[in-house]
Backbone as JSON, one array per atom type, in Angstrom:
{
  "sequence": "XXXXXXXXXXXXXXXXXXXXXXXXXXXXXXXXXXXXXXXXXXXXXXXXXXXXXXXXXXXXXXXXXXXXXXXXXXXXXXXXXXXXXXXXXXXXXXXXXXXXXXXXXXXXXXXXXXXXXXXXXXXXXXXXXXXXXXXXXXXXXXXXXXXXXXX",
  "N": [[-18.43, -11.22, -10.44], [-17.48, -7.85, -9.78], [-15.14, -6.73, -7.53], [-13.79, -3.37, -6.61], [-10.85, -1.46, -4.79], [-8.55, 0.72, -2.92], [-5.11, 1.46, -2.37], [-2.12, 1.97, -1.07], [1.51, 2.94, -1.48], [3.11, 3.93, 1.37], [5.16, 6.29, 2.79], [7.68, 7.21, 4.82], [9.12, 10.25, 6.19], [11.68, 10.59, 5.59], [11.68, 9.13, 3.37], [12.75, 7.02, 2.88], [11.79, 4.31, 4.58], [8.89, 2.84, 4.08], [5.29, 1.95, 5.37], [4.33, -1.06, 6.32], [1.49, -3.6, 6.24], [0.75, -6.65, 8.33], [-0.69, -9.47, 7.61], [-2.36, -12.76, 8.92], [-2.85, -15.42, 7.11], [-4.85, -18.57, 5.97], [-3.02, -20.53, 6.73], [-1.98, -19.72, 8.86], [0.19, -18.46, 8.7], [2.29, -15.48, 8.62], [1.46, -12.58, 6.15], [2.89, -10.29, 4.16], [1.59, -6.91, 3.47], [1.2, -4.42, 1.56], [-0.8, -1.57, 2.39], [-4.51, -1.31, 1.92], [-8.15, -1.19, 0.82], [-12.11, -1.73, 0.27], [-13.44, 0.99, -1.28], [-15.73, 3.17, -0.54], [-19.07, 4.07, -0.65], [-19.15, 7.84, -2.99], [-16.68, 8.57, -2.44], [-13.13, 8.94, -3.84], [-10.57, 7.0, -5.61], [-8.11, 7.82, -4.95], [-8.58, 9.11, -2.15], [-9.83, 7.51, -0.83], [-7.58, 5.46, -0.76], [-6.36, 7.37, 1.12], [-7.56, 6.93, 3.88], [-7.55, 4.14, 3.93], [-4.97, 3.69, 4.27], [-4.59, 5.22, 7.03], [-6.0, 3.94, 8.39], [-5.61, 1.01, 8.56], [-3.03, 1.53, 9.09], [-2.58, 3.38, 11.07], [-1.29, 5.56, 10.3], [-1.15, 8.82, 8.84], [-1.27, 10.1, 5.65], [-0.28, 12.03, 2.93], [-1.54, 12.14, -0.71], [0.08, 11.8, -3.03], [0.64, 10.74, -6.2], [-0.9, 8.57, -8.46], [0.3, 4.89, -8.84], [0.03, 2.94, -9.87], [-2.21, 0.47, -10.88], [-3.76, -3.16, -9.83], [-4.63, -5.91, -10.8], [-6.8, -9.0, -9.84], [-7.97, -12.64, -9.78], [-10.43, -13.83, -7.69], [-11.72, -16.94, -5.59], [-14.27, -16.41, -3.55], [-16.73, -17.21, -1.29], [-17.73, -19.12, -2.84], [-17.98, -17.86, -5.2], [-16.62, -16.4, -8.11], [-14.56, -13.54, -8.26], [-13.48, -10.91, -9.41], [-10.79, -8.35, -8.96], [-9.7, -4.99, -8.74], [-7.3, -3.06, -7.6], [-6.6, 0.33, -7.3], [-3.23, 1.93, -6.73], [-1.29, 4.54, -4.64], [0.92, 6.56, -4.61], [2.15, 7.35, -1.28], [3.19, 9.9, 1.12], [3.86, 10.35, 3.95], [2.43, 12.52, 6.85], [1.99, 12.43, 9.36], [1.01, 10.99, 12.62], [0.94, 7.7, 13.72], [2.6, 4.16, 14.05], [-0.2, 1.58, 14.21], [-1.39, -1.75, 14.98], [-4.31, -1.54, 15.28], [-6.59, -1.67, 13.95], [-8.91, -4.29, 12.63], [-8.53, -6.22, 11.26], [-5.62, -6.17, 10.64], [-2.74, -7.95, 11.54], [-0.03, -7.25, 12.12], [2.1, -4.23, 12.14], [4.51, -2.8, 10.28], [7.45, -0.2, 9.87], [9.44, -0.81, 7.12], [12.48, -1.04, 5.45], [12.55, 0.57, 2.28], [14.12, -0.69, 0.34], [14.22, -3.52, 0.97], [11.74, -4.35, 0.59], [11.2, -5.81, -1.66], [11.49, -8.66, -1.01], [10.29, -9.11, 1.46], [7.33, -8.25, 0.36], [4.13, -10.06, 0.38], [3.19, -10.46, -2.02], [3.8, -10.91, -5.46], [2.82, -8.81, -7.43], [2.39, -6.78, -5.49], [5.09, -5.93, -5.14], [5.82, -5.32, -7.85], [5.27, -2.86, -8.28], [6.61, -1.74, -6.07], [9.13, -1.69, -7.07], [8.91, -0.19, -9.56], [8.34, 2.44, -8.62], [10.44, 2.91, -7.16], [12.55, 2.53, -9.12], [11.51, 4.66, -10.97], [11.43, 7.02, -9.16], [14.33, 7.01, -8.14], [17.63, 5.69, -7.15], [19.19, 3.81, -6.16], [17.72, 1.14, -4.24], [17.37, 2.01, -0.33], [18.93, 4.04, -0.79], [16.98, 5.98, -1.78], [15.67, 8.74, -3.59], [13.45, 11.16, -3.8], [13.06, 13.63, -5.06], [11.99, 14.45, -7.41], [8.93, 14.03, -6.52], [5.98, 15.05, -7.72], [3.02, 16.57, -6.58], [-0.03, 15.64, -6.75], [-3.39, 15.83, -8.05]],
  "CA": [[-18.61, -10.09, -9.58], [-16.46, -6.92, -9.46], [-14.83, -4.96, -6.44], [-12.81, -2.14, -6.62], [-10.21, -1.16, -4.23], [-7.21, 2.02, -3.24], [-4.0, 1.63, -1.36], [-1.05, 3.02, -1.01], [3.0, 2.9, -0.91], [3.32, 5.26, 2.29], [6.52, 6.32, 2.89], [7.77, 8.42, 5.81], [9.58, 11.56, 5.97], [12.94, 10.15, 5.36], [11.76, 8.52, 1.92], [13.42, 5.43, 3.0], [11.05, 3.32, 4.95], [7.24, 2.52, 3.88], [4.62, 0.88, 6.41], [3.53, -2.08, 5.66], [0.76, -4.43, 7.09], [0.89, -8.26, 8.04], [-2.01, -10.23, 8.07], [-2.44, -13.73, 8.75], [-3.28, -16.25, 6.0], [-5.63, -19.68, 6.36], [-2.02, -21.39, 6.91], [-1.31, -18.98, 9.87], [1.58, -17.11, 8.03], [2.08, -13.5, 7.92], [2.22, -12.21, 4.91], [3.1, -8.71, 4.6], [1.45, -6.38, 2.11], [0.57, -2.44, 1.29], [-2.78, -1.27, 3.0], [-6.03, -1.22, 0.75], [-9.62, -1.18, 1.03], [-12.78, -1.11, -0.59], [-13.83, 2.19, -2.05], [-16.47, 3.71, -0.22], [-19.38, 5.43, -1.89], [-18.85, 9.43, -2.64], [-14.99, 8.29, -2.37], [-12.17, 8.85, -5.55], [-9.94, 6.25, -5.27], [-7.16, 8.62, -3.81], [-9.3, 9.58, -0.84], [-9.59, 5.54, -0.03], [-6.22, 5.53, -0.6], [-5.51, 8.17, 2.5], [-8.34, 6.86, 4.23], [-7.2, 2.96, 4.26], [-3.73, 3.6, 5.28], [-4.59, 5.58, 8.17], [-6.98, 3.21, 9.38], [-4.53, -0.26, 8.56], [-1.29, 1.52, 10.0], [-2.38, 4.35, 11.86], [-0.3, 6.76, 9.76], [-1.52, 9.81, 8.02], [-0.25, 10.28, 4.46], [-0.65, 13.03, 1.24], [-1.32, 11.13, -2.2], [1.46, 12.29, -3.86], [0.6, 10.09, -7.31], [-1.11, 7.25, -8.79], [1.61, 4.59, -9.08], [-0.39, 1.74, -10.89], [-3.42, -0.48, -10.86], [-3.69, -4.31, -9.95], [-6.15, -6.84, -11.16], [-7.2, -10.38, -10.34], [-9.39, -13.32, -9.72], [-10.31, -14.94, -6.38], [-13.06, -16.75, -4.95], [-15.07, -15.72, -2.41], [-18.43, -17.68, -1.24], [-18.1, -19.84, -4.2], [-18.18, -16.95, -6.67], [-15.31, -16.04, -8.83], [-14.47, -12.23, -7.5], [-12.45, -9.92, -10.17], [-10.55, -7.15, -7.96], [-9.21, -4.04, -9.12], [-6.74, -2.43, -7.07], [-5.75, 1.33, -7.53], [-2.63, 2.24, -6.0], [-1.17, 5.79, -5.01], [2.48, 6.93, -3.65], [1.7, 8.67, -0.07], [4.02, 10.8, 2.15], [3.67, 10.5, 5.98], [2.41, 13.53, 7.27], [1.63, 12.15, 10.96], [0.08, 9.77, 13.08], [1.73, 6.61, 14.63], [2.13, 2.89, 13.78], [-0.96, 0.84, 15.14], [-2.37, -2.4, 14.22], [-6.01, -1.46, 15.72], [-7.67, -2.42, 12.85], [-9.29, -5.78, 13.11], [-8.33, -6.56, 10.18], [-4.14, -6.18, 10.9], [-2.54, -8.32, 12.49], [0.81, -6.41, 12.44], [2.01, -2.83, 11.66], [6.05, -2.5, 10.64], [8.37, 0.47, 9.26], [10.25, -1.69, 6.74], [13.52, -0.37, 4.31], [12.25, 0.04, 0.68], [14.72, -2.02, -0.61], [13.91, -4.73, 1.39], [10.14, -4.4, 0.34], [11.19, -7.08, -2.59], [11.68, -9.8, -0.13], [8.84, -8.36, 2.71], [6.06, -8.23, 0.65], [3.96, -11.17, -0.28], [2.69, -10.56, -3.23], [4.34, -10.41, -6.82], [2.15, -7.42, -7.62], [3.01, -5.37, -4.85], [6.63, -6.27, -5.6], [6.72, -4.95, -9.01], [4.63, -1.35, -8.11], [7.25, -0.98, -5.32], [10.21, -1.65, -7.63], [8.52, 0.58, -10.01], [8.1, 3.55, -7.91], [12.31, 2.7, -7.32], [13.34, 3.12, -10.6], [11.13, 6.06, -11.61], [12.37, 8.23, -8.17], [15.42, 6.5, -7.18], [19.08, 5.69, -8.19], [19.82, 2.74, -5.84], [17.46, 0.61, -2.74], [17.99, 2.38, 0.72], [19.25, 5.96, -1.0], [16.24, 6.77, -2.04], [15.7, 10.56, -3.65], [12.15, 11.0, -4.61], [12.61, 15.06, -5.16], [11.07, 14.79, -8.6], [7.56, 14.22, -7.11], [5.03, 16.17, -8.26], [2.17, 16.71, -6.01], [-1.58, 15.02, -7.94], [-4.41, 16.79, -7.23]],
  "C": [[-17.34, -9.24, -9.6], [-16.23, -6.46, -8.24], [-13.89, -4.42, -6.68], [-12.19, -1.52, -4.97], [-9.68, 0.27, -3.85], [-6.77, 1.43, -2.0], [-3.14, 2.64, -1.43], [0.51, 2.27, -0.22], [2.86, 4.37, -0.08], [4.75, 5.05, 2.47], [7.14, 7.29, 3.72], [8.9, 9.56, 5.26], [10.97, 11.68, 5.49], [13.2, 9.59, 3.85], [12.91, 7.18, 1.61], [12.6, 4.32, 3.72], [9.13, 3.84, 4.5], [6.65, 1.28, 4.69], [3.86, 0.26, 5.69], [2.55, -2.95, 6.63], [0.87, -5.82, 7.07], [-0.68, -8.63, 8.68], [-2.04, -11.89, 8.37], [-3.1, -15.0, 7.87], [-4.13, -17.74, 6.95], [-5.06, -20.59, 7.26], [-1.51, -20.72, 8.52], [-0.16, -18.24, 9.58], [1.15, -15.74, 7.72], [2.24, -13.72, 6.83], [2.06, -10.38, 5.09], [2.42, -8.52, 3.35], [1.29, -4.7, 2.24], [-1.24, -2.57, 1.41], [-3.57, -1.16, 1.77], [-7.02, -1.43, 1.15], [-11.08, -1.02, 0.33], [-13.13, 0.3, -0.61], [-15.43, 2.81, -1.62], [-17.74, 4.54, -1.2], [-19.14, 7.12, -1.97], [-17.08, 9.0, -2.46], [-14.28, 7.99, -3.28], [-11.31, 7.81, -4.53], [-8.58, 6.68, -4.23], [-7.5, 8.84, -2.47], [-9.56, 8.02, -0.65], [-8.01, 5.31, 0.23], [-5.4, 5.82, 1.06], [-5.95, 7.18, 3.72], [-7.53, 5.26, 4.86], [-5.63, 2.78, 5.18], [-3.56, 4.13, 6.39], [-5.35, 4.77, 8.68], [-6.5, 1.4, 9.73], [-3.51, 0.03, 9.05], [-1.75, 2.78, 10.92], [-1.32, 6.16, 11.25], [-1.04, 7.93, 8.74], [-0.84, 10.09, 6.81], [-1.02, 11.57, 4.19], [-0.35, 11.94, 0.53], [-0.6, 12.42, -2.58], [1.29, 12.32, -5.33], [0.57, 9.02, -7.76], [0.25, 6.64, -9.01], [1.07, 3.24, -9.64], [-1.72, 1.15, -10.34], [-3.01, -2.48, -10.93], [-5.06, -5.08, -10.15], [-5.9, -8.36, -10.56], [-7.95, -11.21, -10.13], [-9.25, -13.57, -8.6], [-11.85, -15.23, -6.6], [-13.31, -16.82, -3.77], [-16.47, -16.55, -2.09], [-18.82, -18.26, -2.19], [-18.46, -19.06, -4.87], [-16.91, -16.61, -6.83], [-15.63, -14.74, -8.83], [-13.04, -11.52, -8.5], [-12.3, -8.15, -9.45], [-9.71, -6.31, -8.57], [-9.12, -2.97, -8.25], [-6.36, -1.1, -7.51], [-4.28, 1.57, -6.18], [-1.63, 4.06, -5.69], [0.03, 5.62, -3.78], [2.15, 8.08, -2.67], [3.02, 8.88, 0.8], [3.79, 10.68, 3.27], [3.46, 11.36, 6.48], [2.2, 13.72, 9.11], [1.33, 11.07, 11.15], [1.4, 8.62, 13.43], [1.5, 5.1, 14.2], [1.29, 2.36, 14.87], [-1.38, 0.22, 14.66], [-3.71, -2.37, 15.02], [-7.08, -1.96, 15.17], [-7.82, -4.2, 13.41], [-8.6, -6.49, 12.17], [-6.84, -7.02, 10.06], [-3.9, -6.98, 11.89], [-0.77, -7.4, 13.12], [0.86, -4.98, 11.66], [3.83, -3.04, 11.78], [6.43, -0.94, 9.82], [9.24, -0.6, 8.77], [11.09, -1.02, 5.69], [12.5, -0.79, 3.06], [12.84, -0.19, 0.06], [14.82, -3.16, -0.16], [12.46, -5.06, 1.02], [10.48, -5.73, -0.8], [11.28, -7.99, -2.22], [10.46, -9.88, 1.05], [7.74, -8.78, 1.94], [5.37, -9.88, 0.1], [3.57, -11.55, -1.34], [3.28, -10.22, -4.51], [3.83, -8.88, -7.38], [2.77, -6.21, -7.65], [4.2, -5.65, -4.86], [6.82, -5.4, -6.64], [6.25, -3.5, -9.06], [6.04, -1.19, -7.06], [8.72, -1.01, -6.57], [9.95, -0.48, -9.2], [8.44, 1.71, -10.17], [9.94, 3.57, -7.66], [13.04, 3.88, -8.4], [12.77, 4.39, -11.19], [11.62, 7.2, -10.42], [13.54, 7.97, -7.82], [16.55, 6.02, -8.06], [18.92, 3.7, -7.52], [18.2, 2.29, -4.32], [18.35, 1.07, -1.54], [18.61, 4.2, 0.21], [18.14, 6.47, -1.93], [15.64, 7.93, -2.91], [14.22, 10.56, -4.31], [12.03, 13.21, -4.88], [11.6, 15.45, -6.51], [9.05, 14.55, -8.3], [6.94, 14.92, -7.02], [3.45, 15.92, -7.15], [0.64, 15.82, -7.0], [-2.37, 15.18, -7.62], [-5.22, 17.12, -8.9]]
}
């Protein structure tokens, strides 16, 4: 079975912190990760994108620009479940941290150079360090002036 996904690295106005969500695992541990959701019908992956992170953190973004795709297996209901994540670099344009969602158990502002230690997943580790090195000199200084709007 396939599902298809969109998230998003949001990143507020400062281009130094991105909200992240914690959820609780089987074990009872947070784990932190970058919002996502399935893909609605009538919905491009960008527009899930906006869509999921305002509704997992409460924050309003702009997609800015795809910033990679993740794949992999789980199962689910005793079926083996192949997931394909899009992901897209969003801007903060409003709105407020809230974990409301049922789904969240927390909602933080966390430094994006601490995101390599924060999140829980290898994945989203190597998209945020990714997104680094293509806008950025150093973790914590930031400069993302080169991005280009994607539309």
């Amino acid at each position: 079975m396939d599902e298809t996904s969109a998230g998003g690295l949001v990143v507020d106005a400062s281009k130094r912190y991105a909200a992240v969500i914690g959820r609780l695992d089987r074990q009872r541990r947070l784990l932190w990760s970058l919002p996502k959701g399935h893909i609605e019908p009538g919905e491009t992956p960008e527009e899930t994108a906006v869509r999921e992170v305002a509704e997992e953190t409460g924050i309003i973004g702009r997609a800015v620009r795809p910033i990679g795709t993740i794949d992999y297996w789980f199962v689910a209901d005793n079926r083996k479940v192949h997931k394909t994540v899009h992901h897209f670099l969003l801007v903060a344009t409003g709105g407020e941290l809230s974990d409301e969602d049922v789904e969240v158990t927390e909602v933080a502002w966390a430094p994006l150079g601490e995101l390599d230690e924060i999140l829980a997943y290898a994945d989203e580790r190597r998209l945020v360090r990714h997104v680094i090195a293509l806008f950025g000199s150093t973790p914590g200084s930031v400069e993302f002036g080169s991005w280009t709007e994607h539309g």
